[in-house]
C-alpha positions as MATLAB code, in Angstrom:
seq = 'XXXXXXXXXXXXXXXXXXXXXXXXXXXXXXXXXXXXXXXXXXXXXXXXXXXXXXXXXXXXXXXXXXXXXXXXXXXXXXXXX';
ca = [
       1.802   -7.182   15.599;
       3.169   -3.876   15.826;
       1.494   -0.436   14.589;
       2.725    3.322   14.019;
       0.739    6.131   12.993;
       1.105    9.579   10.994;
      -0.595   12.465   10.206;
       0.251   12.745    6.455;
      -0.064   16.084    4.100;
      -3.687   15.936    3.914;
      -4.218   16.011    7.312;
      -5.867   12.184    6.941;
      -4.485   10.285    9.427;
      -2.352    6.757    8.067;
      -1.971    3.601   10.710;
       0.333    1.031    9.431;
       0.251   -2.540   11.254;
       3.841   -4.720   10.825;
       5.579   -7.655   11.492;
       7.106   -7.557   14.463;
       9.670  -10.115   13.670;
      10.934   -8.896    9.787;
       9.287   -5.285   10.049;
       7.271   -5.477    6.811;
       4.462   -4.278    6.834;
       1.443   -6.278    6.669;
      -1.342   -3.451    6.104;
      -2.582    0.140    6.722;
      -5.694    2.416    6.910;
      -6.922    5.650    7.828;
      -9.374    5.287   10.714;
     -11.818    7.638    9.550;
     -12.015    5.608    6.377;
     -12.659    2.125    7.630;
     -13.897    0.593    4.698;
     -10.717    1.075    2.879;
      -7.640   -1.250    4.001;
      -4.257   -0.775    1.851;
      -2.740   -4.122    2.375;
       0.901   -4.370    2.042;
       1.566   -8.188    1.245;
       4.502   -9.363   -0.064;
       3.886  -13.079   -1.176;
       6.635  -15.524   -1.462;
       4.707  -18.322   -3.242;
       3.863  -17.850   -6.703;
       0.760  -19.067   -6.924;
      -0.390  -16.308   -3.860;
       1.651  -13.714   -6.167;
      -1.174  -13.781   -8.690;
      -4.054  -13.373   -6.049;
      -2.511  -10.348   -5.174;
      -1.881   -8.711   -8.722;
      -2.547   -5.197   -8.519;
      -5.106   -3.256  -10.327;
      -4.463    0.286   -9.191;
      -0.745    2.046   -8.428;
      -0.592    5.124   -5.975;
       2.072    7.590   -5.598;
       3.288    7.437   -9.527;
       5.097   10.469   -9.388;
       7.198    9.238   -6.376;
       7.756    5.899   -8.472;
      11.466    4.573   -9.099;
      12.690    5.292  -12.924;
      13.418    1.387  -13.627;
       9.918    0.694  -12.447;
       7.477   -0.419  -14.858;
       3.596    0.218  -14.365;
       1.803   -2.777  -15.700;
      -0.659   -2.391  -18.658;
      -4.107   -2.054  -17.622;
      -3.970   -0.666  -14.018;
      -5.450    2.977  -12.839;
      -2.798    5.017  -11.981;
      -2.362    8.182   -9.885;
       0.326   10.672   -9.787;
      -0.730   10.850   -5.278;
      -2.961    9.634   -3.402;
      -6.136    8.852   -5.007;
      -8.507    9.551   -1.835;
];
């Protein structure tokens, strides 16, 4: 498994773990916030798909047009910590 790290415009610090193989990445975390862990998954099988249906969206305002925020989710404009 791989790993890079940034300091992002907070200041908080973000560690990203990958795939070493296809590069995706798998999951990050700030380590002064241990309890939190953003995974990154990106199922293939549709039956994992709906384990991993999201309930909140980050980072709206940097969003895609064409994307379309599900119905019922919490949404921020940035990061919600």
């Amino acid at each position: 498994m791989g790993e890079w790290s940034r300091v992002a415009d907070s200041g908080n610090c973000n560690v990203a773990k990958f795939c070493l193989s296809c590069g995706n990445r798998i999951y990050q975390y700030n380590p002064d916030q241990m309890e939190i862990v953003k995974l990154k998954l990106k199922p293939v099988d549709r039956e994992l798909a709906a384990f991993f249906e999201p309930s909140v969206h980050i980072w709206t305002s940097q969003k895609v047009p064409w994307y379309v925020i599900p119905e019922g989710v919490e949404v921020f404009d940035a990061n919600r910590v």
